[in-house]
SESEKOL-256757 format. One record per residue (C-alpha): x, y, z. Coordinates in Angstrom, 3 decimals, m for minus. Each point is the difference from the previous one (the first is absolute). Layout:
BEGIN
@px=X | py=Y | pz=Z .
...
This chain:
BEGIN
@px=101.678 | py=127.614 | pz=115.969 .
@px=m0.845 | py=m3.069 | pz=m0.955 .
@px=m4.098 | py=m1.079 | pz=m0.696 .
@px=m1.533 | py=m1.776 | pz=2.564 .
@px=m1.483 | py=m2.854 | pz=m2.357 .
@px=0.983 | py=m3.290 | pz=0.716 .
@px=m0.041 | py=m2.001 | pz=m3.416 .
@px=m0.499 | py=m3.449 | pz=0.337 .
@px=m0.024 | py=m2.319 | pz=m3.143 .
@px=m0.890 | py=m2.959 | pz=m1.309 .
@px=1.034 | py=m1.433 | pz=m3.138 .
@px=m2.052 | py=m2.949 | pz=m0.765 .
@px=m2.055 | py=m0.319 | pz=m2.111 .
@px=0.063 | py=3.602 | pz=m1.623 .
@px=3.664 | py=m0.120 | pz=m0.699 .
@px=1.557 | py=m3.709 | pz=m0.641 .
@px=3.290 | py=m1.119 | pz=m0.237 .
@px=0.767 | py=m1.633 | pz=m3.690 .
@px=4.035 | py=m1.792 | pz=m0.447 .
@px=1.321 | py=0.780 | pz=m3.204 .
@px=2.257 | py=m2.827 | pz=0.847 .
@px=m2.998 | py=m2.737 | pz=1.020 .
@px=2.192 | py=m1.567 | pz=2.762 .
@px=3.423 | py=0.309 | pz=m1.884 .
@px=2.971 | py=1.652 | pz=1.819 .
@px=4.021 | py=m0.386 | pz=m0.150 .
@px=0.334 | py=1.522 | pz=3.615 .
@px=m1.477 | py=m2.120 | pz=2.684 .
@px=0.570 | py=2.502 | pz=2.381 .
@px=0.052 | py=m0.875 | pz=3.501 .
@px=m2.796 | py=1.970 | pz=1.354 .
@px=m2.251 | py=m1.214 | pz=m2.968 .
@px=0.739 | py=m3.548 | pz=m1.732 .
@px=m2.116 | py=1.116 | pz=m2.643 .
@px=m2.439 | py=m0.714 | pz=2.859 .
@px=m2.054 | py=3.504 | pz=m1.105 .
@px=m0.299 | py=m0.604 | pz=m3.389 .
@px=m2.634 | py=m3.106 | pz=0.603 .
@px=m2.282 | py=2.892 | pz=1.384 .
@px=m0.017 | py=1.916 | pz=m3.142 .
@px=m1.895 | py=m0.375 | pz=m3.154 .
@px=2.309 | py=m1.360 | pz=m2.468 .
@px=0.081 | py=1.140 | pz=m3.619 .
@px=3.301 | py=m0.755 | pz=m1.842 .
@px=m0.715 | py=1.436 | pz=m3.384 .
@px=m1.655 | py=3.288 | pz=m1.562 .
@px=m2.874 | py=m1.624 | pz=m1.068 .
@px=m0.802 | py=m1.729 | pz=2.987 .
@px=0.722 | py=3.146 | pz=2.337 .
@px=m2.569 | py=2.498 | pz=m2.586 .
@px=m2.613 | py=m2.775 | pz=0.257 .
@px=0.392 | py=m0.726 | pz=4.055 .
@px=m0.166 | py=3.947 | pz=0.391 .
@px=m3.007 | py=0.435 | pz=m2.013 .
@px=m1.720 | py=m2.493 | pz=1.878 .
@px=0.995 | py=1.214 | pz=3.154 .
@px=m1.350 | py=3.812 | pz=m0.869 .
@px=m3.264 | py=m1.699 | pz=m1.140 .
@px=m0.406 | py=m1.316 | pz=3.492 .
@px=0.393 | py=3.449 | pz=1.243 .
@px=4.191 | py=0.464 | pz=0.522 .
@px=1.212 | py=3.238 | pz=0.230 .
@px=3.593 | py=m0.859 | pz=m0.114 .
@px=2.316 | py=m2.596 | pz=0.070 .
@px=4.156 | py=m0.501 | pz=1.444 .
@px=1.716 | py=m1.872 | pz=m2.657 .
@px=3.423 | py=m1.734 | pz=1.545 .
@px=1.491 | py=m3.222 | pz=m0.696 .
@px=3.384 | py=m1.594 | pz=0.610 .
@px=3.632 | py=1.351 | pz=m1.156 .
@px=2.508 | py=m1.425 | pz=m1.917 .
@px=3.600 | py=m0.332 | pz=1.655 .
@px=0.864 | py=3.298 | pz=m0.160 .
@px=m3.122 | py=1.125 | pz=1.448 .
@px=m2.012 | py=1.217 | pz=m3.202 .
@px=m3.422 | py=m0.701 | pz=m0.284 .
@px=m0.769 | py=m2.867 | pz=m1.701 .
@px=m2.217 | py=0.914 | pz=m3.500 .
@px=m0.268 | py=3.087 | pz=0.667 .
@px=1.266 | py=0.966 | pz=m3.460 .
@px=m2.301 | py=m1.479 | pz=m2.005 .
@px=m2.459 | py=0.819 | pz=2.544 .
@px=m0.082 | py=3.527 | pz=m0.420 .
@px=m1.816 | py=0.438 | pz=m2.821 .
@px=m3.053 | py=m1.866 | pz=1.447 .
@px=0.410 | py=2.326 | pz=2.589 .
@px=m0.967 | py=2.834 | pz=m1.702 .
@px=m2.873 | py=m2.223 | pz=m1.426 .
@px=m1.390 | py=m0.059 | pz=3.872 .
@px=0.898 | py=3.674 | pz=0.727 .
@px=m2.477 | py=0.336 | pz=m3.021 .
@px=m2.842 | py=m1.428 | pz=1.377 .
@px=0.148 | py=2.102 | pz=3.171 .
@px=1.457 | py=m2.094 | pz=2.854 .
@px=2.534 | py=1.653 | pz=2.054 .
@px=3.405 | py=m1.953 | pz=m0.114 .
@px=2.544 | py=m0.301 | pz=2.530 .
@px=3.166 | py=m1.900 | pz=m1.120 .
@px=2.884 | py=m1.484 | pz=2.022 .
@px=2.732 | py=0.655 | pz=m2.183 .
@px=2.891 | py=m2.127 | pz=0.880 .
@px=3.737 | py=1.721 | pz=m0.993 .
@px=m1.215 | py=2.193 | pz=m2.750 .
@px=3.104 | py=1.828 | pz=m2.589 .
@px=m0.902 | py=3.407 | pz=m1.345 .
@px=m1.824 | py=m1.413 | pz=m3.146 .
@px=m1.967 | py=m2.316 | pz=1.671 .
@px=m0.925 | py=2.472 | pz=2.357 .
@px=m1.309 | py=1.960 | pz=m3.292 .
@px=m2.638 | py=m2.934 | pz=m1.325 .
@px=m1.233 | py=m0.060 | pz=3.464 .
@px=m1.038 | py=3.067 | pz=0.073 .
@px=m0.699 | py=0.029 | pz=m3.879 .
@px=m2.533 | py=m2.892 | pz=1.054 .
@px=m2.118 | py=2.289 | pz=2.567 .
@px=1.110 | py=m1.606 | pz=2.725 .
@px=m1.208 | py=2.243 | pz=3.294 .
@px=1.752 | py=m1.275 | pz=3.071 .
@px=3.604 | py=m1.391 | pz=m0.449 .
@px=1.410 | py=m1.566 | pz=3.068 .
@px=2.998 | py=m2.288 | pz=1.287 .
@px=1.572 | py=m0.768 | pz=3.354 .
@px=2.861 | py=2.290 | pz=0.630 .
@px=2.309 | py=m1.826 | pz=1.660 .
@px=2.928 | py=1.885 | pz=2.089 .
@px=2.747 | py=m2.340 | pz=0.476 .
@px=1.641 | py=m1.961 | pz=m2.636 .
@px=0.951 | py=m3.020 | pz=2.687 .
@px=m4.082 | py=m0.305 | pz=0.482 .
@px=m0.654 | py=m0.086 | pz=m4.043 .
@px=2.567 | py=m2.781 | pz=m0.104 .
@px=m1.234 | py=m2.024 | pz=2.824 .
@px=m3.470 | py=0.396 | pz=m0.592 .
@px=m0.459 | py=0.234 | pz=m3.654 .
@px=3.308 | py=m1.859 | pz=m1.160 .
@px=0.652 | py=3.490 | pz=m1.926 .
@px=3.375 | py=1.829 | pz=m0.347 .
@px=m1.419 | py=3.197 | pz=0.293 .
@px=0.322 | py=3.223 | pz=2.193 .
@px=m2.230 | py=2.798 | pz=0.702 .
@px=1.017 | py=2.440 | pz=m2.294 .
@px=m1.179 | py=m3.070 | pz=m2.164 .
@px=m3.040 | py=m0.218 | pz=1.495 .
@px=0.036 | py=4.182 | pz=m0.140 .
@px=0.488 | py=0.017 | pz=m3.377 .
@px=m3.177 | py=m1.843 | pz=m1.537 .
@px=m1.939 | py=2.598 | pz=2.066 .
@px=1.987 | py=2.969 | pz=m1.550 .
@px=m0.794 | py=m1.697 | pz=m3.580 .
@px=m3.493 | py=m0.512 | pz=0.659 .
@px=m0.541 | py=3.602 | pz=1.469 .
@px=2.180 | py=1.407 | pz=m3.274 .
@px=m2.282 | py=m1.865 | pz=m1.616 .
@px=m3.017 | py=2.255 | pz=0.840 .
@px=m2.100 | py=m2.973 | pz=1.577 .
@px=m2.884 | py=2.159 | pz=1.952 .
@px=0.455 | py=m2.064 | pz=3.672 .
@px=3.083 | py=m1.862 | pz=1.249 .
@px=m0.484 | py=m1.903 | pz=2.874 .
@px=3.107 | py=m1.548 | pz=1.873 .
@px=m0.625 | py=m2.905 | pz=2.151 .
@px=2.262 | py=m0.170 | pz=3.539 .
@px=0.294 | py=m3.288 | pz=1.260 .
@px=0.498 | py=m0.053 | pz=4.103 .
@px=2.054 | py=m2.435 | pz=1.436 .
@px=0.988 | py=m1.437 | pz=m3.653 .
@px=3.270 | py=m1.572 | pz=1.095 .
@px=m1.279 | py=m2.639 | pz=1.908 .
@px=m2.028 | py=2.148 | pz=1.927 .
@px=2.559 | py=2.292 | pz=0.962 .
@px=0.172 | py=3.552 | pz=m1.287 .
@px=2.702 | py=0.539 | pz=m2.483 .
@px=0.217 | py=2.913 | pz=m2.459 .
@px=m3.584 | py=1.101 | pz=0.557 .
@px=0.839 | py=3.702 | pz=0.990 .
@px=2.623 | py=m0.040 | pz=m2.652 .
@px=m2.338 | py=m0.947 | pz=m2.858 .
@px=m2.400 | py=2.863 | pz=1.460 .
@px=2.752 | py=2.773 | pz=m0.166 .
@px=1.022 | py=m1.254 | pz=m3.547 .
@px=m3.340 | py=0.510 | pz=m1.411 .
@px=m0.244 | py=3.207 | pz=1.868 .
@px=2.706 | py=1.293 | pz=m2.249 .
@px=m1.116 | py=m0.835 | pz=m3.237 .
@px=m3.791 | py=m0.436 | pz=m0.089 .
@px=m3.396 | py=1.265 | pz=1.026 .
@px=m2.313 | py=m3.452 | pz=0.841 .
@px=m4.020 | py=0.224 | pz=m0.288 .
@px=0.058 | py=m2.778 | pz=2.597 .
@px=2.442 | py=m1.101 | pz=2.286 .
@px=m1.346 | py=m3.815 | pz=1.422 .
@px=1.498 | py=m1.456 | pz=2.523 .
@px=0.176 | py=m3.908 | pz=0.357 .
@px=1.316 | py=m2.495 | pz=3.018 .
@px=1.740 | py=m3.263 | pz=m0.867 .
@px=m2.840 | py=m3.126 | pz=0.037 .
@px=1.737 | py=m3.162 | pz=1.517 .
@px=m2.417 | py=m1.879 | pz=m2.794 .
@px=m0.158 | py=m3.891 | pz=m0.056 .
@px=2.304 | py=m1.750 | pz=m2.537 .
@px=2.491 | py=2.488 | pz=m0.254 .
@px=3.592 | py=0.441 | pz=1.360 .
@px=m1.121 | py=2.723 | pz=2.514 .
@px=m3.114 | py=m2.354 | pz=1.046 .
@px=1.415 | py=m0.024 | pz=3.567 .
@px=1.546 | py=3.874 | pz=m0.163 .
@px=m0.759 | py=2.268 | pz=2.935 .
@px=m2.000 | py=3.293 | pz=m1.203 .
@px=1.048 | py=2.966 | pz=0.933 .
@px=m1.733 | py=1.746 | pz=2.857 .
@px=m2.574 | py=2.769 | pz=0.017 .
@px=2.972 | py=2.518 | pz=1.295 .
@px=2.048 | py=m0.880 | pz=m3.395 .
@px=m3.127 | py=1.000 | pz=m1.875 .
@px=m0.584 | py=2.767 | pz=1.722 .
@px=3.772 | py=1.337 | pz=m0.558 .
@px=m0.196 | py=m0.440 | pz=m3.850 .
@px=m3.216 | py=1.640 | pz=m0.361 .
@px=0.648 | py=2.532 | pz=1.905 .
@px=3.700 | py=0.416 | pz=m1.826 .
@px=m2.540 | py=m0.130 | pz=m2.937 .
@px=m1.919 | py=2.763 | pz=1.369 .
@px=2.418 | py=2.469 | pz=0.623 .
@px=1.579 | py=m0.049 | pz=m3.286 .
@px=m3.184 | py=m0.202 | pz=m2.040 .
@px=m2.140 | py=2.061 | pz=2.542 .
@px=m2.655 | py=0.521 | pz=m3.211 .
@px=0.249 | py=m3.134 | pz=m1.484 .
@px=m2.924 | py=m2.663 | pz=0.805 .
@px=1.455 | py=m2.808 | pz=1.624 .
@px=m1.914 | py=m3.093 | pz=0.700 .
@px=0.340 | py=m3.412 | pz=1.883 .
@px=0.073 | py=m2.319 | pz=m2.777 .
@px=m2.360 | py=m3.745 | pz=0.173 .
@px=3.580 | py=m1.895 | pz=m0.134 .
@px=0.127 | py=m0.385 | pz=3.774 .
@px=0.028 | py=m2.692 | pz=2.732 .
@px=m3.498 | py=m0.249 | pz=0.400 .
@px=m0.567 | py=m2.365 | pz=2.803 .
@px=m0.051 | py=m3.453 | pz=m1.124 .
@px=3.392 | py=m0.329 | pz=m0.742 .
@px=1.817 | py=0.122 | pz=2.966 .
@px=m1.060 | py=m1.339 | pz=4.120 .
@px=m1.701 | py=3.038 | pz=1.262 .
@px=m0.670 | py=1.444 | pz=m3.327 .
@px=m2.918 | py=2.367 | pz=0.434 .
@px=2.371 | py=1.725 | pz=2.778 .
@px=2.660 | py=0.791 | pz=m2.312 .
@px=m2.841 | py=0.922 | pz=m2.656 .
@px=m0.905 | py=2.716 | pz=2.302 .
@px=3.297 | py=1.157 | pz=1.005 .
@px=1.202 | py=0.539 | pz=m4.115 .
@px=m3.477 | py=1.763 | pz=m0.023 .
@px=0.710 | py=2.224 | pz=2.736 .
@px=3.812 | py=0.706 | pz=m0.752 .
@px=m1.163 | py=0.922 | pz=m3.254 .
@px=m2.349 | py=2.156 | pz=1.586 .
@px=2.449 | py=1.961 | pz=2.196 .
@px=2.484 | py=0.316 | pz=m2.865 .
@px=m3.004 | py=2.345 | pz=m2.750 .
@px=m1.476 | py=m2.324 | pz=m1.789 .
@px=m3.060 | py=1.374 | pz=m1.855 .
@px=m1.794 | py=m2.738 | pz=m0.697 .
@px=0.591 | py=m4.475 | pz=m0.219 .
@px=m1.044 | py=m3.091 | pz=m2.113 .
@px=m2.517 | py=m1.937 | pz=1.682 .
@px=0.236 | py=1.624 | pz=3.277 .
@px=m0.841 | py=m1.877 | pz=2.990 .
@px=m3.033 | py=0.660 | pz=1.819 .
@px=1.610 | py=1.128 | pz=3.065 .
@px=2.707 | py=1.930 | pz=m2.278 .
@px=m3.449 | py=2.077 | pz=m1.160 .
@px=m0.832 | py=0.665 | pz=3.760 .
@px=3.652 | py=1.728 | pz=0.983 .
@px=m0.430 | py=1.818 | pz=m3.190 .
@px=m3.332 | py=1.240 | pz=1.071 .
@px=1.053 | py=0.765 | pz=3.741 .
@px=2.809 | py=2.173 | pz=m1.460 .
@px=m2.670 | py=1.892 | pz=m1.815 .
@px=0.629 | py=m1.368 | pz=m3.559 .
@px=m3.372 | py=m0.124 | pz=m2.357 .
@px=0.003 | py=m3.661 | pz=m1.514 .
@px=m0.224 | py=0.117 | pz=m3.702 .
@px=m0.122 | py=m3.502 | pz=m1.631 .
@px=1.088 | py=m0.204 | pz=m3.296 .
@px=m0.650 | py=m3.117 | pz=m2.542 .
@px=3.394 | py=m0.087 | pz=m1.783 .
@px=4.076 | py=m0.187 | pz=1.025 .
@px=1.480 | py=2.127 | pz=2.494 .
@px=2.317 | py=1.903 | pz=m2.834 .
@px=m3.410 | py=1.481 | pz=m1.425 .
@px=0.579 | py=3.387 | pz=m0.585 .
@px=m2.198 | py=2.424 | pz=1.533 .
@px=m1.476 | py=1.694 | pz=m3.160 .
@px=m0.778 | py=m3.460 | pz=m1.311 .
@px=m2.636 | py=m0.608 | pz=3.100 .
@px=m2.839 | py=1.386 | pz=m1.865 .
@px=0.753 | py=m3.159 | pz=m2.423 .
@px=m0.262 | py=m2.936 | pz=2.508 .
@px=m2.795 | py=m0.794 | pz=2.948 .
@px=0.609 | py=1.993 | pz=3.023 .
@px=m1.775 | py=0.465 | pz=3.274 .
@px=0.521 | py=2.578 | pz=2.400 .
@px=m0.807 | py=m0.628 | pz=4.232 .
């Protein structure tokens, strides 16, 4: 069974988001427009990412997600050269989570040579929807095989992202990139994310996906990975997107809810209270929902 702790996290400011990429990216997918990467620290070269993540621990970090943009074939962007400043942060203590990007079976080796903690990537399911959405001829045994590498690889947490409702806010492939994981990996974290209509990209004006969708791929989630934590992740509508927002907020939430979660990124308030009447403890966490467990003792928590 299940605990019946309700983890709800928040990333900022203990755990920032730093672009290896600054706001460089060959995609321009249409869920994103490189629209994300203004949010994100930007640090385009070793030097610059050692110094911004000593800074940032100095000012009381305790981790930090290091993304960026791809190149065309859906590769991170620096990474390469990257990883050996990588291990230089490792060093001084923060915990890293990296979003790797396509990964082969050597680069999946530096990555974990670096100290990298918490690899993660979507995991698409249908190769129609990595086409349309990220301009990318790939399939899911594509997608299936950078998690294979980076598990091979001996990286301690691998953390697949599920985007709901991906395909223009339809589901597509979701259950299908759940039961190809199934047979191939064991995930620390399972997060589970809704398509964003965000302004200025080509999905701007995209219907979400309702709370029910959620609900089914969580709960498709859930019964294959019945041990695994699985969290809502903070890439969600969130209200002021879309006429009647905060509605649709709350039904993602809920769905979410009724599918297992075991815990969301900034939870809504009212999100807290179902959790509570269905006799969850709230435990709030100061770092991304992919923390795993036995690294809580490492971050600010606060049990209610």
């Amino acid at each position: 069974m299940r605990s019946k702790v309700f983890r709800a996290y928040n990333v900022w400011p203990d755990f920032p988001s730093i672009s290896i990429s600054g706001e460089a990216c060959a995609l321009n997918c249409r869920h994103c427009g490189r629209m994300y990467l203004h949010d994100m620290v930007p640090a385009d070269t070793p030097d610059i990412l050692v110094k911004t993540c000593e800074q940032l621990a100095a000012e009381g970090a305790r981790g930090v997600l290091l993304s960026g943009g791809c190149d065309r074939q859906g590769r991170m962007l620096n990474l390469d050269r990257m990883l050996p400043a990588v291990r230089k942060i490792h060093d001084m203590g923060l915990i890293i989570k990296l979003h790797t990007g396509f990964v082969d079976r050597r680069t999946a080796g530096k990555i974990a040579e670096a100290g990298v903690d918490i690899a993660s990537m979507e995991m698409v399911g249908d190769k129609s929807t990595a086409k349309r959405i990220f301009g990318l001829d790939a399939t899911a045994e594509d997608y299936l095989d950078t998690f294979v590498n980076l598990w091979d690889a001996g990286i301690p947490h691998i953390c697949p992202h599920i985007c709901v409702g991906l395909h223009d806010g339809k589901l597509k492939g979701e259950m299908t990139a759940l039961n190809l994981l199934k047979t191939r990996i064991k995930p620390s974290t399972i997060a589970i994310i809704v398509l964003r209509p965000t302004k200025g990209t080509k999905l701007a004006n995209a219907k979400p996906p309702k709370g029910e969708d959620v609900e089914a791929v969580t709960g498709h989630a859930r019964k294959l990975f019945p041990k695994t934590k699985i969290i809502l992740g903070a890439l969600r509508p969130r209200g002021s997107e879309i006429k009647g927002g905060m509605e649709q907020r709350l039904d993602i939430e809920i769905g979410a809810l009724d599918g297992g979660i075991d815990g969301a990124e900034v939870p809504s308030k009212e999100m807290l209270a179902e959790a509570i009447a269905r006799g969850f403890n709230i435990k709030r966490i100061q770092a991304y929902g992919v923390l795993p467990l036995e690294y809580e003792d490492r971050v600010r928590t606060d049990q209610t």
